[in-house]
C-alpha positions in Angstrom: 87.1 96.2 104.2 90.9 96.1 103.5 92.5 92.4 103.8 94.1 93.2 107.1 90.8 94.6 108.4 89.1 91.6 107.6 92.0 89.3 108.9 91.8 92.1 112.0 87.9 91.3 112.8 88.5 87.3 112.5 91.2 87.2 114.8 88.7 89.8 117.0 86.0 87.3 116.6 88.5 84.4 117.9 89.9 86.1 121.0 86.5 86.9 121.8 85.2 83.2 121.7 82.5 83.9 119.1 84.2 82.2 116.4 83.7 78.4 117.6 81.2 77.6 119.6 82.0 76.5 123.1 81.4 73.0 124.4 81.1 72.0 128.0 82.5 69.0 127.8 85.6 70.4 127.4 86.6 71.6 130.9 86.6 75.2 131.7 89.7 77.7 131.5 89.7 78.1 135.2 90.4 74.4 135.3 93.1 74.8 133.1 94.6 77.6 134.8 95.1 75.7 138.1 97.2 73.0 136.1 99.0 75.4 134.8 99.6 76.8 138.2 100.4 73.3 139.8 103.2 73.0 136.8 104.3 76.4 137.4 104.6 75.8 141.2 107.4 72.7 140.0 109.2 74.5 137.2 110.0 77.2 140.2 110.9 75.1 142.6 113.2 73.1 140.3 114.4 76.4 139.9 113.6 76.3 135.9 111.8 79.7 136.0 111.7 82.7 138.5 109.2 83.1 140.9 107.7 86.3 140.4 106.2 89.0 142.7 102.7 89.2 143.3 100.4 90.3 140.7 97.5 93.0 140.9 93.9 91.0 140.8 92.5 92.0 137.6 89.4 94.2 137.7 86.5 95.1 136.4 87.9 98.6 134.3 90.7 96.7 133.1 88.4 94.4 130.9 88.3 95.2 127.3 85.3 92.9 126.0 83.5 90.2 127.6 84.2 86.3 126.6 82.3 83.0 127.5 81.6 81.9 130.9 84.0 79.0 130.5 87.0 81.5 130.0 89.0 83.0 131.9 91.1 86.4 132.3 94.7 86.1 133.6 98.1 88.1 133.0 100.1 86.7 130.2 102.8 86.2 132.8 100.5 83.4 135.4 100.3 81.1 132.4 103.1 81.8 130.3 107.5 82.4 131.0 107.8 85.9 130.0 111.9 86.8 129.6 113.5 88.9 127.0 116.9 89.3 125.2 120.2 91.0 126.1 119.8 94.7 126.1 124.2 94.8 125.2 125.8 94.8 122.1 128.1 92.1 121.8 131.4 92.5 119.6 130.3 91.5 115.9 132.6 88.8 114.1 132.6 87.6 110.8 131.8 83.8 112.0 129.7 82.8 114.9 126.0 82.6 115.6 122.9 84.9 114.4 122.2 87.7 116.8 118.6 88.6 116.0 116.6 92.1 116.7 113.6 93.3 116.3 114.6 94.3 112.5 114.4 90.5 112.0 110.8 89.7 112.5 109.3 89.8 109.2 105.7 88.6 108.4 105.8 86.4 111.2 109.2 84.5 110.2 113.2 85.4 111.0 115.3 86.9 108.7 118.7 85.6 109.5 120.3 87.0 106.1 120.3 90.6 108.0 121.1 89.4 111.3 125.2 90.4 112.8 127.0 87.7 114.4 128.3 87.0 117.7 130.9 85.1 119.3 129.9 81.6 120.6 130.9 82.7 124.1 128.7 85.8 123.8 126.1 83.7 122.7 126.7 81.2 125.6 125.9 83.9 128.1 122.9 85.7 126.4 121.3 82.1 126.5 122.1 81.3 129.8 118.2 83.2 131.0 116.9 83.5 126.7 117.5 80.9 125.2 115.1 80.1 122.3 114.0 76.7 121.8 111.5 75.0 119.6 107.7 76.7 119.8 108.4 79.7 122.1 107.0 82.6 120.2 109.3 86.0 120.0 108.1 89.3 120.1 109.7 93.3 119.2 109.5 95.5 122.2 111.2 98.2 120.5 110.4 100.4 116.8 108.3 98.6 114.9 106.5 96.7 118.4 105.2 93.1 117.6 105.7 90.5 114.0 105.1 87.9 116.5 107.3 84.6 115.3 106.3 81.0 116.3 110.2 79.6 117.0 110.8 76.8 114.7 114.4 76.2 115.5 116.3 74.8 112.9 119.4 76.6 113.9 121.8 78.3 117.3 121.1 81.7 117.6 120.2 84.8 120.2 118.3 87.7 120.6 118.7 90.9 121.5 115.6 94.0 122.5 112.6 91.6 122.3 110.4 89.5 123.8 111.1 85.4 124.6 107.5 84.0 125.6 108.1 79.8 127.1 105.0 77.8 127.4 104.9 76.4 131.1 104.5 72.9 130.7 104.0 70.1 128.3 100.6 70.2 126.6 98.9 72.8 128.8 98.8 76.2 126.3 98.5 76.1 122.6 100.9 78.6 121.1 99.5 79.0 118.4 96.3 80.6 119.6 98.7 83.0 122.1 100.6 83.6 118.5 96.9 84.3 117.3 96.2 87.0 120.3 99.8 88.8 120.0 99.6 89.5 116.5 96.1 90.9 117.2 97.0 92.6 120.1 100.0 94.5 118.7 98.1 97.1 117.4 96.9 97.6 120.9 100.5 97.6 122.5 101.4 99.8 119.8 98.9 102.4 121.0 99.6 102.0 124.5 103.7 102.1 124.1 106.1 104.4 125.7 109.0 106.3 124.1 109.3 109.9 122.5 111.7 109.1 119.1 111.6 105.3 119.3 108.4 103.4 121.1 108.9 100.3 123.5 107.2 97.9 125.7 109.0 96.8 128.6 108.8 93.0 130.1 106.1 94.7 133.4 103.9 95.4 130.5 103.8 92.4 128.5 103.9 90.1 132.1 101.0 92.0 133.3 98.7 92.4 129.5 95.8 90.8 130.0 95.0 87.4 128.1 91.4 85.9 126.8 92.4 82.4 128.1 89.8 79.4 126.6 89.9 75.6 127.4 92.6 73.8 125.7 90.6 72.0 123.2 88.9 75.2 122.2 92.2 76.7 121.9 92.8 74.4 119.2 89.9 74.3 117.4 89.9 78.6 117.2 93.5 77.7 115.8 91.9 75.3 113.0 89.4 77.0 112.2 91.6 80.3 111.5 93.6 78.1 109.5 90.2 77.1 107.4 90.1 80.3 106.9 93.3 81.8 106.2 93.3 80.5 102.1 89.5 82.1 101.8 91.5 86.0 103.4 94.4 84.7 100.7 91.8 85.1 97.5 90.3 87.9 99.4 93.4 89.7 99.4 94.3 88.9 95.8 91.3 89.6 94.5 91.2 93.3 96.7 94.5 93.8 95.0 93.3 93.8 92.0 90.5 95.8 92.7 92.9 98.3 94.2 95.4 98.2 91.1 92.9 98.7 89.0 90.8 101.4 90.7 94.4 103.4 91.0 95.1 102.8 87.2 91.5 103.4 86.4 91.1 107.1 86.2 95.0 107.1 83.9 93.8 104.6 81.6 90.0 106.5 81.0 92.0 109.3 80.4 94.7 107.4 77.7 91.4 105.8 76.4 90.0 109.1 75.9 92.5 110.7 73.9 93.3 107.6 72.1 89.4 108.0 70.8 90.3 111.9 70.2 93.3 111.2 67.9 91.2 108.6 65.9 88.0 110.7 65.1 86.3 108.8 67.4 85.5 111.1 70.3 82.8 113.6 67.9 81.2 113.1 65.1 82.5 113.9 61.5 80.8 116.7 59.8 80.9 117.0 55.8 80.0 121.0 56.0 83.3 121.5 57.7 85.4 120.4 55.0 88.3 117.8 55.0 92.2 117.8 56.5 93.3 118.1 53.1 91.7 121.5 52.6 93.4 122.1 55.8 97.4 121.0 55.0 97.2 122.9 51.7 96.4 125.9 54.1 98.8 125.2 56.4 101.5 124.3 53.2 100.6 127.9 51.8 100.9 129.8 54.8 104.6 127.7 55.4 105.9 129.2 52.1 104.9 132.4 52.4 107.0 132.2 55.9 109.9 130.9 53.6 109.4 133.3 51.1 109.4 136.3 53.5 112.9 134.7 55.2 111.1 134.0 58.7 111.8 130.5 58.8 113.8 128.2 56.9 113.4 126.0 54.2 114.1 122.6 55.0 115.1 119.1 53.0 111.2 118.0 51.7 109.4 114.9 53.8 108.8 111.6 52.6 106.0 110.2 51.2 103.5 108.7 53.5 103.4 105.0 52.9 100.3 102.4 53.8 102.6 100.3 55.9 103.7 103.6 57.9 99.9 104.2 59.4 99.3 103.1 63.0 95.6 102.9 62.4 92.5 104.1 60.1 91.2 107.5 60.7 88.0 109.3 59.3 87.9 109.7 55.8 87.6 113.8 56.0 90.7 113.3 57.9 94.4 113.1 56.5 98.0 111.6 57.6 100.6 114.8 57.8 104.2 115.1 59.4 105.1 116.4 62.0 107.5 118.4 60.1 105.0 119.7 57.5 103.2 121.3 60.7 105.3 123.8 61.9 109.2 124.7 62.3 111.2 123.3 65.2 114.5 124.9 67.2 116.7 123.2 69.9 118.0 125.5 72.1 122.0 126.6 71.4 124.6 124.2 72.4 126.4 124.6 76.1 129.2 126.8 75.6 127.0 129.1 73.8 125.5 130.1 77.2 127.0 130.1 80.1 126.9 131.5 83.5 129.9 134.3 82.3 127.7 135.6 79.7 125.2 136.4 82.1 124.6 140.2 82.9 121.5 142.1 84.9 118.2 142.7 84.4 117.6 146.1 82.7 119.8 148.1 80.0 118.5 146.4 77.1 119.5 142.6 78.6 117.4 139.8 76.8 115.8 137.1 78.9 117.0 133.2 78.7 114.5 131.3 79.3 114.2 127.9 81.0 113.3 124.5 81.8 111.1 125.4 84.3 108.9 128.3 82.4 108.0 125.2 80.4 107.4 122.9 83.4 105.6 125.2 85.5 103.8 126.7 83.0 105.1 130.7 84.0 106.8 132.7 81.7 107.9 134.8 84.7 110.0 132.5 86.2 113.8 132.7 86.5 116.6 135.9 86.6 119.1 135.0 84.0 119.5 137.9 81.2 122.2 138.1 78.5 123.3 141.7 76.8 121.7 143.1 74.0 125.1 142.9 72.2 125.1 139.5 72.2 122.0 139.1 71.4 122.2 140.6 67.8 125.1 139.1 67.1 124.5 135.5 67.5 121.4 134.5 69.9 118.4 136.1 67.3 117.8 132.6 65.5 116.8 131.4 69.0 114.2 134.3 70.1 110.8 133.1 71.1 107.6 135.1 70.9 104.3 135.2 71.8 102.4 132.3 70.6 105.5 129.8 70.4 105.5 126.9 72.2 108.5 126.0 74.1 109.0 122.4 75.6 111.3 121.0 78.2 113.7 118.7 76.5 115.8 117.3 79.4 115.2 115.6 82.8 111.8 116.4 82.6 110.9 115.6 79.1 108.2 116.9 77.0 106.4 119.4 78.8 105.0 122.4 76.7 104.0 125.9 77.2 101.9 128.7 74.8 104.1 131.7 75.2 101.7 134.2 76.4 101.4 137.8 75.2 103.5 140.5 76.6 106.3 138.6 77.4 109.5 140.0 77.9 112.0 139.3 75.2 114.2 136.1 75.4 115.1 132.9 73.8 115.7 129.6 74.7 118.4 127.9 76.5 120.3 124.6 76.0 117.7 122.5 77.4 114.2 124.1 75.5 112.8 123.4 72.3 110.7 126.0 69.9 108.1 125.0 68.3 106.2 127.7 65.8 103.3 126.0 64.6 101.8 127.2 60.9 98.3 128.7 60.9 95.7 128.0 60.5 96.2 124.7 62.8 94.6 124.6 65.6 97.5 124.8 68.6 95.2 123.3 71.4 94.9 120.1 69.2 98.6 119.9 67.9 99.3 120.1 72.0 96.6 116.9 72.7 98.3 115.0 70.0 102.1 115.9 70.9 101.1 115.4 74.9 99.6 112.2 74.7 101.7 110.6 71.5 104.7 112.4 70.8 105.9 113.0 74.7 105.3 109.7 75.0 107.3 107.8 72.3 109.9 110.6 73.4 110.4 108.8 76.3 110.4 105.6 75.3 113.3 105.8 72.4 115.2 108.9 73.6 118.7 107.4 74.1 119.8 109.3 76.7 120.4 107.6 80.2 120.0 109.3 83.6 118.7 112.3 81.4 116.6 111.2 78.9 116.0 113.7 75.7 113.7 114.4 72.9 114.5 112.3 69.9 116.5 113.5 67.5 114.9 116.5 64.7 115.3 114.0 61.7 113.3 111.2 64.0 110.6 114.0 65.2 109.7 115.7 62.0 109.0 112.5 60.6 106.4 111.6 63.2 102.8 110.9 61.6 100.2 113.0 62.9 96.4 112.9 62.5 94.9 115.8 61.3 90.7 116.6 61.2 89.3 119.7 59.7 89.7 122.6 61.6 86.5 123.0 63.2 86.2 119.3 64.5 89.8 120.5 65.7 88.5 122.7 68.0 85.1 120.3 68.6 87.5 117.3 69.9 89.5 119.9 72.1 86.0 121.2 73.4 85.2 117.8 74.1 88.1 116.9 76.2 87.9 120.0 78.1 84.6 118.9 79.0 85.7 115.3 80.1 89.2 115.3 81.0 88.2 117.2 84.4 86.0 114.3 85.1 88.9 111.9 85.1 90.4 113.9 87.6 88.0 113.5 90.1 88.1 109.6 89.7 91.9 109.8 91.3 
């Protein structure tokens, strides 16, 4: 049960009469309703309030839920002064008096920082039949219908499209238990309100919606006994929050937990027959000179050492701390005037695809229509090709998203806002991916420098990234693994 449910079914419980128990010495509401009537009887003949026309007996249908014998169902309008606010739009000035809508009403108090001004002589006139006064309650009749308010004038001011109910008489209605039944009853009204793009209830309807009407004492002790309550729904409703925040954050944080454990050996157990990293990066070291040798990729300035201080935290002992750098070799797409729109020629004849931002994000090599001729392709766009089995990754707006070029693909390269990444066998790709998604993606966010665009850090802050490498086979254990559980998460959102 949300907080507003449970608040719902107390205030339910209250307009019902089963929250207090009833106590006979106390009068009944029928009593009460003839004073009311006797006082209301004056006030018109003073010529204070209206007299209005004759009002429908209530029947049986019209009865939502029964109450205790010592109630009594009227129309809001036989016990209470039911007017409203000017319907015009007065000329706004820059100084004069709050003219307050139904936008006002918020969580039961007035919002007089948004409200437009009107002249004092406007005002004058709208409060010649609405004026507000101390303890009448005000009410939205049109958009967002209810936010009941208890007045508690402190200031001049009018309103305009809403609702002005007047206690009739001294001492004879406790507005706070009508404030009670409104801002229960609004989702009610809601339901029942008229309009096509904007709803409203109209004065008939509020003088004629029917009211649970309970002794006067009784009245006051529902009202007390709601505010009993009302710290006991406060810790409720912190404590639900919690709950709420944490169930939405739960599933996220299993799944950071998750691959934090992968990235630490702690997600599958070490096993000495598999070998150790170490093995591993002098494979991987081998295989990137032979690349050098046979001119495929370059050779760049040598990492530095790896120093104690440098290690975020302890990993396996068959396991080792590598560079990013050392893992594979890394191209930024060309600069902006090196493709542009001019260049750009029809599919067919030889053209070379340019590949984009969005075959990374959406994960589809097939995606997009922009081709550049063969011409210029050989002559200054080949150090930019990508081919099957390079990764490509988003490395604007969007930041860090990768894709495995598939086989088969049609030949292209990379434009201004992709980045290559050829990863040195025998490393396992599936792995390098975990540890870039979760690690690398994420610090790129947090230090890129850029501003409404943010961007992959620099190459010189990238290729010195640590990375934790296993043996090859636990590699492809942890991936295993996370296939396995990662799907779970997923369900838990």
């Amino acid at each position: 049960m949300t907080p507003q449910e449970l608040k719902n079914s107390i205030l339910q419980l209250a307009i019902q009469g089963k929250l207090v128990e009833q106590r006979p010495e106390e009068g009944t509401a029928k009593e009460l309703y003839q004073r009311i009537q006797e006082e209301k009887k004056e006030l018109i003949k003073a010529g204070k309030i209206k007299k209005e026309k004759s009002l429908p007996e209530i029947t049986e249908d019209e009865i939502p839920f029964d109450i205790p014998e010592s109630w009594k169902w009227v129309r809001i309008t036989e016990i209470i002064d039911v007017r409203d606010g000017t319907h015009d739009t007065p000329k706004y000035v820059t100084i004069g008096v709050p003219l307050v809508t139904s936008k006002n009403l918020i969580d039961g108090n007035i919002n007089f920082e948004t409200a437009k001004l009107i002249s004092t002589e406007d005002a004058q006139t709208i409060n010649m039949r609405s004026a507000v006064d101390d303890g009448d309650i005000l009410f939205a009749m049109i958009g967002t219908i209810g936010n009941p308010v208890l007045v508690k004038k402190d200031r001049e001011f009018c309103i305009k499209n809403m609702a002005l109910f007047k206690a009739i008489g001294q001492n004879l209605l406790h507005m706070e238990y009508f404030l009670l039944y409104l801002q229960n009853e609004q989702y009610v009204m809601k339901k029942k309100a008229s309009g096509g793009v904007q709803s409203f209830v109209s004065l008939r309807f509020l003088r004629n919606y029917l009211l649970p009407l309970p002794p006067l004492a009784e009245q006051k002790r529902i009202v007390a006994k709601i505010e009993e309550l009302l710290p006991y729904i406060d810790r409720y409703e912190k404590a639900w929050n919690r709950l709420e925040d944490l169930n939405k954050r739960f599933p996220a944080d299993m799944q950071k937990s998750i691959l934090q454990m992968a990235i630490q050996g702690k997600l599958v157990e070490q096993r000495p027959e598999e070998g150790t990293a170490e093995e591993l990066y002098q494979q991987i070291q081998e295989e990137k000179q032979k690349l050098i040798k046979d001119g495929k990729i370059k050779k760049g300035k040598p990492l530095p050492e790896i120093a104690e201080d440098e290690k975020p935290y302890e990993i396996p002992a068959n396991w080792t701390w590598v560079r990013f750098g050392d893992l594979g070799s890394y191209k930024k797409g060309p600069f902006g005037s090196a493709i542009t729109k001019s260049m750009f020629v029809p599919k067919g004849n030889g053209a070379v695809k340019v590949y984009e931002q969005k075959n990374a994000i959406q994960k589809n090599a097939s995606l997009g229509d922009y081709y550049i001729s063969r011409e210029y392709f050989e002559t200054k766009m080949t150090g930019f090709e990508v081919l099957p089995g390079d990764i490509i990754v988003s490395c604007a707006g969007t930041i860090g998203e990768t894709y495995v070029m598939p086989e088969q693909i049609e030949q292209g390269i990379i434009n201004q806002a992709l980045m290559r990444m050829k990863i040195f066998t025998p490393l396992y790709i599936p792995y390098f991916l975990v540890f870039f998604d979760f690690v690398l993606k994420k610090d790129a966010r947090s230090s890129s420098k850029g501003s409404a665009i943010k961007n992959i850090p620099p190459f010189e802050i990238l290729k010195n990234y640590l990375v934790p490498l296993p043996p090859l086979a636990e590699q492809k254990r942890i991936v295993a693994k996370l296939e396995e559980i990662l799907p779970l998460c997923d369900k838990l959102k």
